[in-house]
N, C-alpha and C positions, 0 to 999 in steps of 0.2 A: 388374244391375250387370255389364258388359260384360268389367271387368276388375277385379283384388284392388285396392281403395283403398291410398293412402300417407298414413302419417298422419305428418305433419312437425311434430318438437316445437321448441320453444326459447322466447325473448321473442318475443311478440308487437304487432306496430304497426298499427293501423288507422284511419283516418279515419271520423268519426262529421260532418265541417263541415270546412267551409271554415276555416281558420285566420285566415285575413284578413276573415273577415268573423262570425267567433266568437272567444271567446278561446281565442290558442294553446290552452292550458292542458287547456281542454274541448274540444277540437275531434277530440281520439284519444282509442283506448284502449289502454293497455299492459298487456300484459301479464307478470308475470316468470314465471310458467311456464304459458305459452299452447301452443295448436295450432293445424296447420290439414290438414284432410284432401282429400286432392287426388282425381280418378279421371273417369272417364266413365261418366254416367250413363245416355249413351242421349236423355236428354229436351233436347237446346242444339238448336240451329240449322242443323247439319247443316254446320258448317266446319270440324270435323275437332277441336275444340278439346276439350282436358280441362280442368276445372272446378274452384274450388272447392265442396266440397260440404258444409265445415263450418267457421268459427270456434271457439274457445272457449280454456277451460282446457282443461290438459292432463290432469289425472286424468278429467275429465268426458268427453272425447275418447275416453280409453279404455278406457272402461265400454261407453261406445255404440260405439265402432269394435272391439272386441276383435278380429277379422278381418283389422284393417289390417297392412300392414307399415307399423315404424317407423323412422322416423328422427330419433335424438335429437341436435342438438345443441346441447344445453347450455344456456352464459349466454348464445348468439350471437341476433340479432335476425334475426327472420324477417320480412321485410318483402315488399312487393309489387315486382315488377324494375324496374330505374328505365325510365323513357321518354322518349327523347332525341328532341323535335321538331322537331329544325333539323341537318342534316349534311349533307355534298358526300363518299361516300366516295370517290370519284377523287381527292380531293386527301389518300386515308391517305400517301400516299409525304413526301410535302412540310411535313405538319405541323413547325411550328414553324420555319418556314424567313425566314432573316432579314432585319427591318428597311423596311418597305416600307407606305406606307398603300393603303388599297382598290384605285384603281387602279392602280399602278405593283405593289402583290402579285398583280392577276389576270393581268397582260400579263409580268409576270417569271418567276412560279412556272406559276400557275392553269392558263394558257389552253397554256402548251407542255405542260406534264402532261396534258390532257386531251384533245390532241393521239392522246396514244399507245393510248387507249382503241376507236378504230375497229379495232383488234387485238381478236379474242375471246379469245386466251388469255392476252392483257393482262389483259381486262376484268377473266375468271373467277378470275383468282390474287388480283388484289387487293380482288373482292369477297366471298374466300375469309378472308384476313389483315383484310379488313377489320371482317366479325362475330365473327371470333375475338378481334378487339381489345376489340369493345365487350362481349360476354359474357362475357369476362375478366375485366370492370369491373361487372358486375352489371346491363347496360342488357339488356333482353329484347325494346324493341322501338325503333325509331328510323324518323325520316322523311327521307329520303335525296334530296335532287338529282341525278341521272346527267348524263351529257354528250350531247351532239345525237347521239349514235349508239345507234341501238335495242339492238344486242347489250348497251350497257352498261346498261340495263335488263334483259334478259334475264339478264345474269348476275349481278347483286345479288338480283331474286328466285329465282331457281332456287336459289342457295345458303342462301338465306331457307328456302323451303320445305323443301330439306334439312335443317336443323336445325327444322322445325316454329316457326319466330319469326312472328310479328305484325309486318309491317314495310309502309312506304308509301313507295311512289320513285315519281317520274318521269323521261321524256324531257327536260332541258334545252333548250328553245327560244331559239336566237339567230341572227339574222337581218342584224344588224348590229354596227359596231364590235366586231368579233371577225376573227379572223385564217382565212382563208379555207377552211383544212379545219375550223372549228368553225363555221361556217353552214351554214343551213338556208335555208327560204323559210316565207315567211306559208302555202302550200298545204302541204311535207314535215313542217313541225310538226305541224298537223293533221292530214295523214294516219298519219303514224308515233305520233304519240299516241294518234289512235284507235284502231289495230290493234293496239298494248299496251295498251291500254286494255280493250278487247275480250278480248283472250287473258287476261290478269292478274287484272283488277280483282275481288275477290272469291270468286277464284281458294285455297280453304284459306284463311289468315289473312293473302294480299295484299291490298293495295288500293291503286287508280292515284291520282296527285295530277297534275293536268296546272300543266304545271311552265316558265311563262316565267323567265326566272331575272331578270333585275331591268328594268322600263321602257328602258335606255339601252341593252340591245340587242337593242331588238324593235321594228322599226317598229309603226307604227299596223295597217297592216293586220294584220301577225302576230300583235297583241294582240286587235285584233277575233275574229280566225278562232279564237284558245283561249277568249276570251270564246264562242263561239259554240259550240264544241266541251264547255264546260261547262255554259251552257245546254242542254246535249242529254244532259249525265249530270251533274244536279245533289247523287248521292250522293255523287261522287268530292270529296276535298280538291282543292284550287288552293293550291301553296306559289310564294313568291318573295320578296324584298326589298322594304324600304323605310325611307328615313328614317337608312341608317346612319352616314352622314360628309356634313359639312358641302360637303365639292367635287362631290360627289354629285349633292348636291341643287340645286346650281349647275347640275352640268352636264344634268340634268334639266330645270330651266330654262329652255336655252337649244334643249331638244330639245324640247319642246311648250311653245311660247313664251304659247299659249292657254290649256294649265290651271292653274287656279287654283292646285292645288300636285300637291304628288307624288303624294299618292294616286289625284287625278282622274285621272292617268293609267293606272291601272285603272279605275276608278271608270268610266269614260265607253264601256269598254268589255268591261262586264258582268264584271268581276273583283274585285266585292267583293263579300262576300255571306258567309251562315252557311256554314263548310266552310275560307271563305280563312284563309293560314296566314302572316300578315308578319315575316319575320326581321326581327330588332334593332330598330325603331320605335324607335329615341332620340330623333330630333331631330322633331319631330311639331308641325304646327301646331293650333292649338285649334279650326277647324274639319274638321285629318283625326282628332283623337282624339273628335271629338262622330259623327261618321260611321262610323269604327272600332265603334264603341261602340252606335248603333242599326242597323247591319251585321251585328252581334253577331259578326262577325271576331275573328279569333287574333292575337296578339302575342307573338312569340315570343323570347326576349330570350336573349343567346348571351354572356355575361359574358365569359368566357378570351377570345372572340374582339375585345369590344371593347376590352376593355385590350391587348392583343396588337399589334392594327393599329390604337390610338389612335382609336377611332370617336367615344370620348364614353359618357356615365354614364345607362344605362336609368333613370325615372321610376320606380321597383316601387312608392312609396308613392302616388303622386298617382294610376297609371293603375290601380290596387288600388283604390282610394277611389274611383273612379267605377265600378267595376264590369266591369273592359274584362275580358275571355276571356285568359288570360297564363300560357302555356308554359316550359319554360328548355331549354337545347339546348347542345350543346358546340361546334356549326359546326364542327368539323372538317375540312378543315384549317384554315382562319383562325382555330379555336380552337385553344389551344394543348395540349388534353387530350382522351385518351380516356374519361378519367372524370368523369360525374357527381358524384361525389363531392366532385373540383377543383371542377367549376362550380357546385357550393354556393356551396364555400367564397367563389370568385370574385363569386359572388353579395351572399354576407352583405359583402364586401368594398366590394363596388361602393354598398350599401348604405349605410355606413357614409360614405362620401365623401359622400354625398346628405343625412346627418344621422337615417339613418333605419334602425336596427338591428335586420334578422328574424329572426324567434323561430327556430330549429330544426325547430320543427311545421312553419313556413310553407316553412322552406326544402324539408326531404324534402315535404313534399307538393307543391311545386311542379316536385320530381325523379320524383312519382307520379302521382298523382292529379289533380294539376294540369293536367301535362301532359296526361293522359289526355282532361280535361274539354276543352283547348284541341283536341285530333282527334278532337271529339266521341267518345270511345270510353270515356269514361266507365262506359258501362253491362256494358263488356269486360275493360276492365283499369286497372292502375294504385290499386287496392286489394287489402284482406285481405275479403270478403265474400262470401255463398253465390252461388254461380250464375254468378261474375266466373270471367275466364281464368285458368286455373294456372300462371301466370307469378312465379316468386319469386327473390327475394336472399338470402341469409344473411349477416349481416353477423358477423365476428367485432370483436367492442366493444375488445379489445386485442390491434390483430395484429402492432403493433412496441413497444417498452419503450417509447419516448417518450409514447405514448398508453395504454400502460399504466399508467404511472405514473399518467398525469393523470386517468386513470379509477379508478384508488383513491383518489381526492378528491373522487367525483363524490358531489353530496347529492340529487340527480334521476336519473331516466332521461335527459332531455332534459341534462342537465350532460354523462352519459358518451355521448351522441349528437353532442354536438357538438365533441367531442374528435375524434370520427373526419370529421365531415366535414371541420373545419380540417385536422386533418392526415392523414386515409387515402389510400388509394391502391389497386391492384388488391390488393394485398395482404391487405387488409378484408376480401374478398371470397373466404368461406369456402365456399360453393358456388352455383350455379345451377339455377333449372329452369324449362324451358321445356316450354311444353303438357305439363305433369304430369311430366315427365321431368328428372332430374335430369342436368344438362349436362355433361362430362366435361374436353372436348378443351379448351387451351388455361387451363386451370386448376392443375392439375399436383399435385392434391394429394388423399389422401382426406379424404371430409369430415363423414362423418356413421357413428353406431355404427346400424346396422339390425338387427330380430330379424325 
């Protein structure tokens, strides 16, 4: 043992199933006075990463850990950090900016904001405020879209790697209908994604997502050449759009008058496949969810964002029931939160519209474990389990009276769980730790009694 283990006490949350496809009920185990022992063993994969190295109760913990330093806190819920798979942080400045559907918010807010990003010291400040935001909120790892300028790649992972996070960005590909300092060509796409791609990808806990950002501005060729470009590194993710507003898909339409629907146009040009990561997929025709589906593709559903910009109400029951691969994500900025948390609750909301009420389990695991399983990383993060990344949340179950209260009422675990997603906030969020390390900056508070 390379280094003294931490043994983190409190409740404990872990997925033993799929909740959607077990019941809620049995699909975790809670724990009321659980642990988990974090450290480097020496025996991972050589990414730099500390481990969990134990589950359990907590007397049992520290019989066999005696060694460890502790950290006890309390009634608070130790959970795994949430994983946010769908986010633009160039647009942290602009969150929640008003009033506008898809296209009139990327040509009003979006595309002049991202404008300013060919600046590196733009880049690096706001990709500075912008992991402080989300670690703040308890996310430990996120999938981020940058803008057509390599520096703002460069400078979301370099700040990444400074905190030791687990994060997947790319280069923004756009070619067309975009406003002339935010194009590129079908050749700079692919060259400038290759060479991050190169430098980055698997790079400590990076990894590249080659990143056309939605069909309507990418010619054909430019979608061939990152088809082609992932073809030649099929470990990488492939994130972008689709399916999210009805004008959209009009105007999709009238830009390949030839495909069948919106998906073929990746589809025809090797952009779909196990790795791909589709924002929002709301409005879906029954032959792109039957392709989705033996693609074994991601759908990534961004709730705050679609109630926000009016997109329309994600499927969770119907596209659950066939089995489709389904992430949750705050889109930031077109979501209107930095937290997870929010986009539960947004979720159970959006839900509920649809006639279709998810259990608590389904929800955090779709903030965990879910997500984890849609960036294939399942076998890394986004659980409590031996040998996963040490990535954690601590949640305090009563961080304002209002949720206090209602957590003296609670006759479950799962009752005082779901007090806090409807109504928490960064608040909640009693500490962080990323690769084994307890997070500090942007938190503002101490959090744990250690011996």
């Amino acid at each position: 043992m390379r280094n003294r283990p931490q043994l983190i006490l409190g409740q404990t949350l872990a997925f033993d199933a799929d909740p959607f496809r077990a019941d809620p009920l049995e699909a975790a185990t809670w724990r009321r006075r659980g642990g988990v022992v974090v450290g480097r063993d020496g025996d991972g994969p050589g990414d730099g990463a500390a481990r969990i190295l134990a589950v359990g109760e907590a007397d049992a913990l520290r019989r066999t850990w005696h060694d460890a330093r502790v950290h006890d806190y309390g009634d608070a819920l130790i959970s795994a950090g949430f994983v946010d798979a769908h986010a633009h942080y160039p647009q942290t400045a602009i969150i929640a900016s008003w009033g506008k559907q898809l296209i009139d918010w990327l040509n009003t807010y979006t595309f002049p904001e991202e404008m300013r990003f060919g600046n590196r010291a733009f880049a690096e400040a706001t990709a500075e405020r912008y992991l402080d935001l989300i670690l703040s909120n308890g996310t430990t790892c996120a999938v981020s879209f940058c803008t057509i300028h390599p520096q703002s790649v460069e400078a979301i992972f370099s700040a990444a790697q400074a905190r030791g996070m687990r994060l997947v960005a790319g280069k923004t590909c756009m070619d067309r209908n975009a406003p002339e300092g935010l194009r590129d060509t079908a050749k700079s796409a692919y060259d400038d994604s290759a060479a991050l791609l190169r430098k980055w990808h698997g790079r400590g806990r990076l990894s590249y997502a080659i990143t056309p950002r939605f069909s309507p501005t990418s010619t054909p060729e430019q979608l061939e050449a990152l088809g082609a470009l992932w073809a030649q590194h099929p470990d990488c993710l492939m994130q972008t759009h689709l399916g999210e507003q009805l004008p959209e898909i009009a105007w999709v339409r009238e830009l390949f008058p030839d495909a069948r629907d919106y998906l073929e146009t990746y589809e025809r040009f090797g952009l779909l496949g196990p790795g791909a990561l589709f924002g929002h997929a709301i409005h879906l025709a029954a032959r792109e969810r039957a392709r989705l589906k033996e693609a074994d593709a991601a759908l990534i559903h961004c709730p705050t964002s679609n109630t926000f910009i009016g997109s329309g109400l994600f499927d969770m029951a119907g596209l659950t029931a066939e089995g489709q691969r389904i992430g949750l994500a705050t889109d930031t900025g077109g979501g209107s939160s930095f937290s997870m948390l929010r986009t539960m609750a947004a979720a159970y909301e959006i839900g509920q519209l649809r006639g279709h009420a998810l259990h608590p389990a389904q929800l955090w695991w779709l903030a965990t474990a879910g997500s984890a399983r849609a960036l294939r990383m399942a076998d890394r993060i986004g659980n409590l389990a031996t040998g996963l990344e040490a990535d954690l949340v601590i949640i305090d179950l009563a961080s304002t009276p209002a949720i206090a209260q209602r957590l003296a009422r609670a006759r479950t675990p799962w009752e005082a769980l779901f007090a806090t997603i409807m109504m928490g906030d960064d608040r909640a969020v009693r500490s962080v730790w990323v690769n084994g390390r307890e997070y500090a900056q942007g938190i503002g508070r101490a959090s744990s009694s250690t011996q």
